[in-house]
PDB file of N, CA, C and O in Angstrom:
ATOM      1  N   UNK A   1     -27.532  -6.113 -18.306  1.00  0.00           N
ATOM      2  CA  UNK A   1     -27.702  -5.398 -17.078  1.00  0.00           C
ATOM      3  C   UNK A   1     -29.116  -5.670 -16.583  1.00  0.00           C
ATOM      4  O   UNK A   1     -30.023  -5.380 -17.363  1.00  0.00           O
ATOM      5  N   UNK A   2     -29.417  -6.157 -15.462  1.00  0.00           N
ATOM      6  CA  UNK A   2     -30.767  -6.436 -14.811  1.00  0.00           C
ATOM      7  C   UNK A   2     -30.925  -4.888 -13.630  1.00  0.00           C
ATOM      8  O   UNK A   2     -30.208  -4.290 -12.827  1.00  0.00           O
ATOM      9  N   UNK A   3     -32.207  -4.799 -14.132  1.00  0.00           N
ATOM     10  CA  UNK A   3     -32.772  -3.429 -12.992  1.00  0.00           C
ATOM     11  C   UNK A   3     -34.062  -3.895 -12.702  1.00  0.00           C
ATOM     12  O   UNK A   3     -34.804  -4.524 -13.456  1.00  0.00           O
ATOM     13  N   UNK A   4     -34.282  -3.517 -11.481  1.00  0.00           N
ATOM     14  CA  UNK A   4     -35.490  -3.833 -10.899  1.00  0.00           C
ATOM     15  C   UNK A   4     -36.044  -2.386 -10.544  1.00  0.00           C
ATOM     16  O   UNK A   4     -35.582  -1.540  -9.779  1.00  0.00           O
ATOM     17  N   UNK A   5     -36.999  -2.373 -11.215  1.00  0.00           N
ATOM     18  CA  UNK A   5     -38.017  -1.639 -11.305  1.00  0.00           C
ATOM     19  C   UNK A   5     -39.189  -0.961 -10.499  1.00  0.00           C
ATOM     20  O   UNK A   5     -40.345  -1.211 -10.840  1.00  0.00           O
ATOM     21  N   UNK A   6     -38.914  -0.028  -9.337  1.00  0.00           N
ATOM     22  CA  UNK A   6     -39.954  -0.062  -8.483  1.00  0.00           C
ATOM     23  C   UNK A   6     -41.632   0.413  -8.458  1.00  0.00           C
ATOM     24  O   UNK A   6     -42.017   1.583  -8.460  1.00  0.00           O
ATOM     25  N   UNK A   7     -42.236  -0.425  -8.442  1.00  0.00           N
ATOM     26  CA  UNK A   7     -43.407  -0.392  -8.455  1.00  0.00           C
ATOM     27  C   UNK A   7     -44.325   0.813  -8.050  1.00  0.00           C
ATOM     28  O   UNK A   7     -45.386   1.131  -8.587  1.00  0.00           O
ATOM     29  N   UNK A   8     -43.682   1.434  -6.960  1.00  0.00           N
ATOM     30  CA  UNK A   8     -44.373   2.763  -5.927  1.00  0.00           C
ATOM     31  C   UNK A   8     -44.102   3.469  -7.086  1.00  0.00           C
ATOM     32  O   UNK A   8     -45.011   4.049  -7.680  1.00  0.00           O
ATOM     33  N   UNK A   9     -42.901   3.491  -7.498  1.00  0.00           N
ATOM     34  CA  UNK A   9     -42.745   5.105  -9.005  1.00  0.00           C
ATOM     35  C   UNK A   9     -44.228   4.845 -10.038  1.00  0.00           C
ATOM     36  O   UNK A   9     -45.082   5.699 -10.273  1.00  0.00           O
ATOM     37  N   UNK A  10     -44.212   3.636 -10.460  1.00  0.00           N
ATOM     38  CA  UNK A  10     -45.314   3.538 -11.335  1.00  0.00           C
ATOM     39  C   UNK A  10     -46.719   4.359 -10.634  1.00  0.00           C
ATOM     40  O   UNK A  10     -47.286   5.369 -11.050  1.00  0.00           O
ATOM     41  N   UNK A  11     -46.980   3.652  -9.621  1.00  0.00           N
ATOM     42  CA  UNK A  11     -47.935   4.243  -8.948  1.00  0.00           C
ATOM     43  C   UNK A  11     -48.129   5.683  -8.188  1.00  0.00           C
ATOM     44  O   UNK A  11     -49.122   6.148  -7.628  1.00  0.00           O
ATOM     45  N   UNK A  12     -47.070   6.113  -8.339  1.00  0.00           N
ATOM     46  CA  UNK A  12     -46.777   7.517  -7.937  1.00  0.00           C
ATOM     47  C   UNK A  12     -47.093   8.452  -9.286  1.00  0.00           C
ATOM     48  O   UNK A  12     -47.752   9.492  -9.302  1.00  0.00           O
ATOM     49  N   UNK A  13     -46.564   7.918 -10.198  1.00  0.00           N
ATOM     50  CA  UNK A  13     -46.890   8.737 -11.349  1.00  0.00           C
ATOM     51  C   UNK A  13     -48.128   8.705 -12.082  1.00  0.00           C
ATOM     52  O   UNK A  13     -48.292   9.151 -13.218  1.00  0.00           O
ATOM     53  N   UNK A  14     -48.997   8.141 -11.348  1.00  0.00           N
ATOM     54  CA  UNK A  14     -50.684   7.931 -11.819  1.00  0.00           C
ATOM     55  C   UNK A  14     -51.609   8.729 -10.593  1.00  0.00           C
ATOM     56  O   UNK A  14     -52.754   9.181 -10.586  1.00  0.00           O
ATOM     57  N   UNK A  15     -50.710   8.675  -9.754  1.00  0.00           N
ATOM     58  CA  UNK A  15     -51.637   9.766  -8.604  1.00  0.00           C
ATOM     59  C   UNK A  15     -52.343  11.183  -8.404  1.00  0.00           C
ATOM     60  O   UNK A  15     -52.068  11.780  -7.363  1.00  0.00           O
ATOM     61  N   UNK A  16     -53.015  11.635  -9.086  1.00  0.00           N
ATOM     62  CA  UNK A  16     -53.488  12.591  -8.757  1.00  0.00           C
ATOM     63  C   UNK A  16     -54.315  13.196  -7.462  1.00  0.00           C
ATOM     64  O   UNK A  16     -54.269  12.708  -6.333  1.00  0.00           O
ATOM     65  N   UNK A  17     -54.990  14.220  -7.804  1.00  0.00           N
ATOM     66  CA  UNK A  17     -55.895  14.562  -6.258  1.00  0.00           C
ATOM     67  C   UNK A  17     -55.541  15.642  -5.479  1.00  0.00           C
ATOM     68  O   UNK A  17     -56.475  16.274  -4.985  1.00  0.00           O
ATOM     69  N   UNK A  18     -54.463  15.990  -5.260  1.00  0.00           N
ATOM     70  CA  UNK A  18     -53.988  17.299  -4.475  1.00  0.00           C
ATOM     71  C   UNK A  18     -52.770  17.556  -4.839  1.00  0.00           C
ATOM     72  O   UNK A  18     -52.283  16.843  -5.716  1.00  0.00           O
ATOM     73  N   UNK A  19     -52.170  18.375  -4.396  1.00  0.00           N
ATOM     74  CA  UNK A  19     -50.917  19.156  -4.994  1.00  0.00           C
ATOM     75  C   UNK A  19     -49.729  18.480  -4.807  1.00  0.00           C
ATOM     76  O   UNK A  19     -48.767  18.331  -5.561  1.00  0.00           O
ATOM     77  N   UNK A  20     -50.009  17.977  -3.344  1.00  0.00           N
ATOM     78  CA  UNK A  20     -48.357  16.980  -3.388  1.00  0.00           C
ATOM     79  C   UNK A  20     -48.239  15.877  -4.181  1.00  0.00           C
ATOM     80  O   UNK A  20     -47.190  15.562  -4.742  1.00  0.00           O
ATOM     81  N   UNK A  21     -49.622  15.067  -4.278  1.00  0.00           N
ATOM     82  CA  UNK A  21     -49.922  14.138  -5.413  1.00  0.00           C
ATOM     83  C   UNK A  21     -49.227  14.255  -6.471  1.00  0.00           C
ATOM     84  O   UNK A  21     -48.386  13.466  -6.900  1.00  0.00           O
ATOM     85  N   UNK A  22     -49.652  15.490  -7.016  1.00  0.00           N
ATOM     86  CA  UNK A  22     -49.330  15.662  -8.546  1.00  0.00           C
ATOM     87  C   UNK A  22     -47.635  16.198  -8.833  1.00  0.00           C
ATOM     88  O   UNK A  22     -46.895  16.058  -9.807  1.00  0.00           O
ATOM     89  N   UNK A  23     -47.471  16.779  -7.659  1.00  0.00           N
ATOM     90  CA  UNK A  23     -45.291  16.666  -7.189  1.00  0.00           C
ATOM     91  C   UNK A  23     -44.790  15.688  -7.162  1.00  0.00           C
ATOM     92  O   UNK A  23     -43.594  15.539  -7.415  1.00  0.00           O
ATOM     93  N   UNK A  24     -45.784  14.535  -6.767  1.00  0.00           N
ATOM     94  CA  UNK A  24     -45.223  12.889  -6.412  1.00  0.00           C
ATOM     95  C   UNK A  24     -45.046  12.851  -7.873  1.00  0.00           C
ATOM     96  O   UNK A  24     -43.954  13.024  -8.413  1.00  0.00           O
ATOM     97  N   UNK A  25     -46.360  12.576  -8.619  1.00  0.00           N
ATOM     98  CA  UNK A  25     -46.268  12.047 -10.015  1.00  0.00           C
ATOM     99  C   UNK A  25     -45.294  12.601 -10.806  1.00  0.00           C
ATOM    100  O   UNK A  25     -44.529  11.925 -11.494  1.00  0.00           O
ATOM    101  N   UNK A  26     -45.277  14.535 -10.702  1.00  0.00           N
ATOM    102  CA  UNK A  26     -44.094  14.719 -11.603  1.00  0.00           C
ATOM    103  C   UNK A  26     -42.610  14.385 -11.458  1.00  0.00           C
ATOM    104  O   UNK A  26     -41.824  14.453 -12.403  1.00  0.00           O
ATOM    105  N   UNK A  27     -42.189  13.927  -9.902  1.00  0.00           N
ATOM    106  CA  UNK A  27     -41.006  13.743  -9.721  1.00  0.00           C
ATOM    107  C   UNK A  27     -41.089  11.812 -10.235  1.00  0.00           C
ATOM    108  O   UNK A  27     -39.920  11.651 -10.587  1.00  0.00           O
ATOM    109  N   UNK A  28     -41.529  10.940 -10.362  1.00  0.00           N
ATOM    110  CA  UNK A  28     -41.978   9.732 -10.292  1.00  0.00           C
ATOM    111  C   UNK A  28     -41.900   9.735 -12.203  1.00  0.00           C
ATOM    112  O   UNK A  28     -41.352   8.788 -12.766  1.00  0.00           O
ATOM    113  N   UNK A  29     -42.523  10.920 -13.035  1.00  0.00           N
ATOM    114  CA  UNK A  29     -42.492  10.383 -14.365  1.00  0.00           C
ATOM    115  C   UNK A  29     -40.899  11.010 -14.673  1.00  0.00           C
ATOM    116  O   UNK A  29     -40.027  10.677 -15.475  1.00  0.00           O
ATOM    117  N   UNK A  30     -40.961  11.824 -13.875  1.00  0.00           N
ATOM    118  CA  UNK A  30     -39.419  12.434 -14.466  1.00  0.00           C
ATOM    119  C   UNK A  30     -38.030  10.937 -14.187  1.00  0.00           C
ATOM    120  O   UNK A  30     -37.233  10.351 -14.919  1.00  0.00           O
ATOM    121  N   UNK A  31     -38.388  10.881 -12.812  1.00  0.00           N
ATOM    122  CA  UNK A  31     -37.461   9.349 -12.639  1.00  0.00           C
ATOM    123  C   UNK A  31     -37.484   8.113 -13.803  1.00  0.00           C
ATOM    124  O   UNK A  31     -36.678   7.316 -14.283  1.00  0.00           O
ATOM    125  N   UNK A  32     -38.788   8.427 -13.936  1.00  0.00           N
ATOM    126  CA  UNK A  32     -38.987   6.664 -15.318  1.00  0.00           C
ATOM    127  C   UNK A  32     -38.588   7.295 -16.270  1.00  0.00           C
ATOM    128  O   UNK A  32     -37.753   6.633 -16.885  1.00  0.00           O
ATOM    129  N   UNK A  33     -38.801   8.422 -16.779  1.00  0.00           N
ATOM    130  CA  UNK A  33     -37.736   9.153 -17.859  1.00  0.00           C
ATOM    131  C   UNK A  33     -36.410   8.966 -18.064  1.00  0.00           C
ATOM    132  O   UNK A  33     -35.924   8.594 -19.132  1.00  0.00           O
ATOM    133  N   UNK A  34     -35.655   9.276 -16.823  1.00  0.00           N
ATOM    134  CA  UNK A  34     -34.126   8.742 -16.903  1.00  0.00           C
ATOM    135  C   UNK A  34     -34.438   7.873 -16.696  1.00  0.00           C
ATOM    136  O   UNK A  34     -34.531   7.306 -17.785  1.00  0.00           O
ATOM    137  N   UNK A  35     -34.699   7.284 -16.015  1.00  0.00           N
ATOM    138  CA  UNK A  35     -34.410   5.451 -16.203  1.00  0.00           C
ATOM    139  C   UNK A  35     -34.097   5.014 -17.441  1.00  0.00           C
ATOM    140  O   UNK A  35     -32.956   4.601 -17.652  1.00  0.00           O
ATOM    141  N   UNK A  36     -35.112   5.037 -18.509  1.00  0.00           N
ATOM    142  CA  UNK A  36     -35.914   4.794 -19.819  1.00  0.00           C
ATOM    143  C   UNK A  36     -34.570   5.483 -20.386  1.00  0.00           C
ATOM    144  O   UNK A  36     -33.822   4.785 -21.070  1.00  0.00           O
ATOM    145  N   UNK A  37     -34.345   6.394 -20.211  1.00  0.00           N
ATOM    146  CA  UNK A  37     -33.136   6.848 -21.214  1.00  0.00           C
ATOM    147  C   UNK A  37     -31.990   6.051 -21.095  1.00  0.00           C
ATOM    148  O   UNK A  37     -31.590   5.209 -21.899  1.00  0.00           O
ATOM    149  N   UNK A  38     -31.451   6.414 -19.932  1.00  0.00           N
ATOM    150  CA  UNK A  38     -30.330   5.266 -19.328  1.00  0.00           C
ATOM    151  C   UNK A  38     -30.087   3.961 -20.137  1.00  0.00           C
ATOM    152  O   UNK A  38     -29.041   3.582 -20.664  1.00  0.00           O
ATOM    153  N   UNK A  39     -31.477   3.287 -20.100  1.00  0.00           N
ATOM    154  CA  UNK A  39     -31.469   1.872 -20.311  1.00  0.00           C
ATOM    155  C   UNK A  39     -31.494   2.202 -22.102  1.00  0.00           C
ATOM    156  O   UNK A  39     -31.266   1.097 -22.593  1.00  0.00           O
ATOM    157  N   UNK A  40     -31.618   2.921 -22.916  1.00  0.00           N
ATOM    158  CA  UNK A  40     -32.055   3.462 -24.266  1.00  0.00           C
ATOM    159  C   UNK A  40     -30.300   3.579 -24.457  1.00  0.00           C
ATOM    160  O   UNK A  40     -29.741   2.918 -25.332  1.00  0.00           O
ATOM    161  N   UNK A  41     -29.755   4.228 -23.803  1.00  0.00           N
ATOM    162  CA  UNK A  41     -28.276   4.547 -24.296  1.00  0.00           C
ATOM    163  C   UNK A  41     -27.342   3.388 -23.643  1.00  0.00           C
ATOM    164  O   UNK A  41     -26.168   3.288 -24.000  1.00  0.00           O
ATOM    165  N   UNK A  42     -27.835   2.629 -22.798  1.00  0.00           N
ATOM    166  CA  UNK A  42     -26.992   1.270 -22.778  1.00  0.00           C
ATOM    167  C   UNK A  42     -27.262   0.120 -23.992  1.00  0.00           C
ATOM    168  O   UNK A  42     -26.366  -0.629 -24.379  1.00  0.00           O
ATOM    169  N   UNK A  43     -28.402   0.103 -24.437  1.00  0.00           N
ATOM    170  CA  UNK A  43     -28.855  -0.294 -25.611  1.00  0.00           C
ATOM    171  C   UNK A  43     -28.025  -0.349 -27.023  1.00  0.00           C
ATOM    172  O   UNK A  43     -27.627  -1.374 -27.576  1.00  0.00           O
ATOM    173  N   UNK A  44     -27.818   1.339 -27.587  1.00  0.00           N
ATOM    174  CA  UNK A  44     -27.225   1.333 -28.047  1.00  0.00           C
ATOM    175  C   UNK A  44     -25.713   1.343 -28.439  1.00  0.00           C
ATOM    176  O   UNK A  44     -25.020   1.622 -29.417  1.00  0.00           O
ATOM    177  N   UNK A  45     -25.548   0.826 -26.978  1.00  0.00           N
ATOM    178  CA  UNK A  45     -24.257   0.236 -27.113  1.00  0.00           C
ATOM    179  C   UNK A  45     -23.929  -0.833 -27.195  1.00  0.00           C
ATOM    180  O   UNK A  45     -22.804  -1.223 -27.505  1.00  0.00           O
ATOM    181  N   UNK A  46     -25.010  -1.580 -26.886  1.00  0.00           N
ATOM    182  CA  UNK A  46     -24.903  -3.595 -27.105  1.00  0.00           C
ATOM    183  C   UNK A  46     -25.565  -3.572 -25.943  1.00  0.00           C
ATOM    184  O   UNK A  46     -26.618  -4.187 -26.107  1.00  0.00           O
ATOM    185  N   UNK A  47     -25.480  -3.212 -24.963  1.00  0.00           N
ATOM    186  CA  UNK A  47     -25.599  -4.066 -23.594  1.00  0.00           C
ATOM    187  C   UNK A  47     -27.335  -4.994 -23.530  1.00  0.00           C
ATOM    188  O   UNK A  47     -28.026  -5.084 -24.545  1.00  0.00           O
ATOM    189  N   UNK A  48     -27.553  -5.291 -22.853  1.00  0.00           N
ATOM    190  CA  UNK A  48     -28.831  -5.783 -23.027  1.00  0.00           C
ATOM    191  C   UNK A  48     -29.141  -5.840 -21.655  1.00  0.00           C
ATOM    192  O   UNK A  48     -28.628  -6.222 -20.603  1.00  0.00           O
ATOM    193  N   UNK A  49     -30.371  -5.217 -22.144  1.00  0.00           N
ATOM    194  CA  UNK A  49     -31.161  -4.476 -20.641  1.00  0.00           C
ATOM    195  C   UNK A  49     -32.147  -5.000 -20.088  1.00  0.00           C
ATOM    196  O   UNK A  49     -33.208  -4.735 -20.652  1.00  0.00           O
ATOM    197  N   UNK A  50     -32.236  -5.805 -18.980  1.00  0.00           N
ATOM    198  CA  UNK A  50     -33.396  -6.323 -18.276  1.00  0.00           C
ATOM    199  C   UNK A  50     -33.884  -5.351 -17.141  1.00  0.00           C
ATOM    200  O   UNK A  50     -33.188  -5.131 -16.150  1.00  0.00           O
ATOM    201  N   UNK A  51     -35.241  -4.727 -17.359  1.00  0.00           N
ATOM    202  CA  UNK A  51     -35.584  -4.207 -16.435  1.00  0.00           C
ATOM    203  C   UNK A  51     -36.902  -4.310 -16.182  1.00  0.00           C
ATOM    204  O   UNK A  51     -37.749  -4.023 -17.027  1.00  0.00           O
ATOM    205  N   UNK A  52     -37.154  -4.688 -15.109  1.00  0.00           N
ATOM    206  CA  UNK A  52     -38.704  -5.553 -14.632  1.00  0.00           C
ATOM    207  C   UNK A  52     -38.816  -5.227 -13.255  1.00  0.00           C
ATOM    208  O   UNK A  52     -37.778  -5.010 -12.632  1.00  0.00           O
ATOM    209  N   UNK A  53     -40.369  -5.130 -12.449  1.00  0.00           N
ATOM    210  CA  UNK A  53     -40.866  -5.280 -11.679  1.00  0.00           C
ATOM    211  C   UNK A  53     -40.148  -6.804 -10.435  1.00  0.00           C
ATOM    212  O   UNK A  53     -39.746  -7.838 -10.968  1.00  0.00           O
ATOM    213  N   UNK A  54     -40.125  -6.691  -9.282  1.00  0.00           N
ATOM    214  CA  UNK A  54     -39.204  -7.509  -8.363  1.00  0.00           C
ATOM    215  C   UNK A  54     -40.024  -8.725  -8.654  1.00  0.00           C
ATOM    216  O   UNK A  54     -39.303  -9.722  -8.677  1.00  0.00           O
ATOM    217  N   UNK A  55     -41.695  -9.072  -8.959  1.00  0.00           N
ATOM    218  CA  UNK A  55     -42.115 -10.024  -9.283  1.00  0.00           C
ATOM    219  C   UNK A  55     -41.787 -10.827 -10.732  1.00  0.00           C
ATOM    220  O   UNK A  55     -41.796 -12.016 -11.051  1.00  0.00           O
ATOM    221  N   UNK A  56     -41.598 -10.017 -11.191  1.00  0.00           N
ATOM    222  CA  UNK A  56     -41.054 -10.516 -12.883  1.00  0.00           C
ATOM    223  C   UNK A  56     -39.641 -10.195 -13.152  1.00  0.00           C
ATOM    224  O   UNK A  56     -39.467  -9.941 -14.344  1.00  0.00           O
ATOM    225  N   UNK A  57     -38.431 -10.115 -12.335  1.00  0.00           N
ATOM    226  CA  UNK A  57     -37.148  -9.501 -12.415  1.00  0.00           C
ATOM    227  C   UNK A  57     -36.815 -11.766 -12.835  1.00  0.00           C
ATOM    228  O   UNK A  57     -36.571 -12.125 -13.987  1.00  0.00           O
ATOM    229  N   UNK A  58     -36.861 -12.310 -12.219  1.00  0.00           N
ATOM    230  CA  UNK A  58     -36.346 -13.598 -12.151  1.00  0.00           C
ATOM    231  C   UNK A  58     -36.545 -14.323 -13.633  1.00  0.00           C
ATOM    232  O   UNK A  58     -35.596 -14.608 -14.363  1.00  0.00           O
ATOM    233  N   UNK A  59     -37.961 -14.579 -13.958  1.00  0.00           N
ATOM    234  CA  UNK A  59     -38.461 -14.732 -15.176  1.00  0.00           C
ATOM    235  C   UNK A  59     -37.953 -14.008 -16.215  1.00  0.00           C
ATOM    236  O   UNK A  59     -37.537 -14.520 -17.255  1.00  0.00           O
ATOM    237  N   UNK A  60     -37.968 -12.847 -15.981  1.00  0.00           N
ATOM    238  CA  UNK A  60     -36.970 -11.493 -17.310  1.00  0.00           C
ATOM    239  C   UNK A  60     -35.805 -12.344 -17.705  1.00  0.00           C
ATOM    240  O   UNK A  60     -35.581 -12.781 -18.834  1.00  0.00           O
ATOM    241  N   UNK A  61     -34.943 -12.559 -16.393  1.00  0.00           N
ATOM    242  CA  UNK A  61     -33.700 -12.266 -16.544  1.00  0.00           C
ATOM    243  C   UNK A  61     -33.271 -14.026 -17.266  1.00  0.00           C
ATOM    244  O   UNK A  61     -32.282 -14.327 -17.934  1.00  0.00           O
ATOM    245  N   UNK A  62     -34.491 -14.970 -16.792  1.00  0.00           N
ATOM    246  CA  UNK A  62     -33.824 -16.161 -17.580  1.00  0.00           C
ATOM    247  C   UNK A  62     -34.757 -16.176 -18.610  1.00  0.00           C
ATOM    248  O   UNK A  62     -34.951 -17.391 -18.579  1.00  0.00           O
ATOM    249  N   UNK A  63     -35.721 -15.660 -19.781  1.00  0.00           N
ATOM    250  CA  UNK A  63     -35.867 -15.008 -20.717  1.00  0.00           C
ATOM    251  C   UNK A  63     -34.987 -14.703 -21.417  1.00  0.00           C
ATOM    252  O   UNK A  63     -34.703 -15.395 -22.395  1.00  0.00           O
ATOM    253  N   UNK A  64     -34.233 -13.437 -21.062  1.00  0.00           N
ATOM    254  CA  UNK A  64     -33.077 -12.840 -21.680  1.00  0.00           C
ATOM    255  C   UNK A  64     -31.913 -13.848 -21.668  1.00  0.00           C
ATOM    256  O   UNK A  64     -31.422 -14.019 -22.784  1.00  0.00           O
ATOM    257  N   UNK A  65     -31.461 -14.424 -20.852  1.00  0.00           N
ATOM    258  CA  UNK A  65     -30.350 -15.680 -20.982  1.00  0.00           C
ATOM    259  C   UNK A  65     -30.253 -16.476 -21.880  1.00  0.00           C
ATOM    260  O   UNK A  65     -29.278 -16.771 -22.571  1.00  0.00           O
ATOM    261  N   UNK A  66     -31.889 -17.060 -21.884  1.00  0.00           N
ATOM    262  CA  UNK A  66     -32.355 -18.051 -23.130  1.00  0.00           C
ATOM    263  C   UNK A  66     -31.992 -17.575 -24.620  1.00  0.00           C
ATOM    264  O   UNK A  66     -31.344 -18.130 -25.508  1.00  0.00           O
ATOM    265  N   UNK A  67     -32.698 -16.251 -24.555  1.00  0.00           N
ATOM    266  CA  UNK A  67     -32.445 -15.750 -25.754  1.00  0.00           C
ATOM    267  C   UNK A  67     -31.383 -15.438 -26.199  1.00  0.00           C
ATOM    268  O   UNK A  67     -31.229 -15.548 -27.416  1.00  0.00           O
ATOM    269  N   UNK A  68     -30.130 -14.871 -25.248  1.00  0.00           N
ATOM    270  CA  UNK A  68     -28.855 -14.480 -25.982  1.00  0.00           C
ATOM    271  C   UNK A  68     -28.048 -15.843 -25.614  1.00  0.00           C
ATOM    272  O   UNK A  68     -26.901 -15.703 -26.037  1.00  0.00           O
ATOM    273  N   UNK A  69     -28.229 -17.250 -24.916  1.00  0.00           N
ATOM    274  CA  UNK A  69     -27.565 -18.547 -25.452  1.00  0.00           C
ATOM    275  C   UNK A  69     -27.775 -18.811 -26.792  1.00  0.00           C
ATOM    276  O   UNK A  69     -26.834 -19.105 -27.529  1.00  0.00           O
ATOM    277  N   UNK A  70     -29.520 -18.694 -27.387  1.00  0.00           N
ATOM    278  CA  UNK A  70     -29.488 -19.047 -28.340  1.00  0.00           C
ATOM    279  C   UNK A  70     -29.169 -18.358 -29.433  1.00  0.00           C
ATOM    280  O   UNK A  70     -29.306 -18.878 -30.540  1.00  0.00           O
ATOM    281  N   UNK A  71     -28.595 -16.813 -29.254  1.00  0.00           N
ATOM    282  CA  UNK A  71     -28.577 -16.302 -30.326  1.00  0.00           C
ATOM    283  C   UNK A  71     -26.786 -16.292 -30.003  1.00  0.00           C
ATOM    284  O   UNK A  71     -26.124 -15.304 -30.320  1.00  0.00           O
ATOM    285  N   UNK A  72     -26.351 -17.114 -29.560  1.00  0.00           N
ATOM    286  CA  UNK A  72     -24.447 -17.423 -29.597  1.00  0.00           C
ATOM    287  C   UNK A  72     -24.169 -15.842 -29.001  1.00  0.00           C
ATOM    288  O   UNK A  72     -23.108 -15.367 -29.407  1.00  0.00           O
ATOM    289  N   UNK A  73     -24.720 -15.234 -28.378  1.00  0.00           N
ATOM    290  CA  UNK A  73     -23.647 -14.076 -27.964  1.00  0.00           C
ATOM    291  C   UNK A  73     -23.881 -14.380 -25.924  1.00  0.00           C
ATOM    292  O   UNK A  73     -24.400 -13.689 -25.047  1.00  0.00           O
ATOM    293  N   UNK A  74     -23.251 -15.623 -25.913  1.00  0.00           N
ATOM    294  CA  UNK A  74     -22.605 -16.235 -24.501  1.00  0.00           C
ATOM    295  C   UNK A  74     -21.844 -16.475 -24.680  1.00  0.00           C
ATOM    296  O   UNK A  74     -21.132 -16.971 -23.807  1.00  0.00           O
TER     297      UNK A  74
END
C-alpha cells in the first residue's frame, strides 16, 4: 500500500505560539497517530506499507518493489 504523506501535518504538529497553533499541532499529532497505527495494523497483516513525503513517494515505492522482487514475494 503506498501513502503519501502530507507535509503541512508534520509542520503543523511542531507549531507552537498561540492557542490555535497548539489546536493545529494537537489535531496534526493526533492525525500522524492514526495514520502510524493504520499503517502498524496493515503491517501485521503482511501488507507492506509505503508511506513517504510526495518528494520521496516515487523513490519509496521502487525501493520497496526492489526489495520484495528480490525477496520472491512478486
Amino acid at each position: 500500500m503506498a501513502s503519501v504523506a502530507d507535509p503541512h501535518i508534520a509542520r503543523m504538529a511542531m507549531s507552537r505560539g498561540n492557542t490555535e497553533a497548539v489546536y493545529e499541532a494537537a489535531a496534526a499529532a493526533r492525525a500522524q497517530t492514526e495514520r502510524d497505527r493504520t499503517a502498524e495494523k496493515l503491517r501485521r497483516h503482511g501488507v507492506t506499507v509505503v508511506d513517504a513525503t510526495p518528494d520521496n513517494l516515487a523513490p519509496a515505492l521502487a525501493d520497496a518493489y526492489l526489495a520484495l522482487k528480490s525477496a520472491g514475494r512478486l
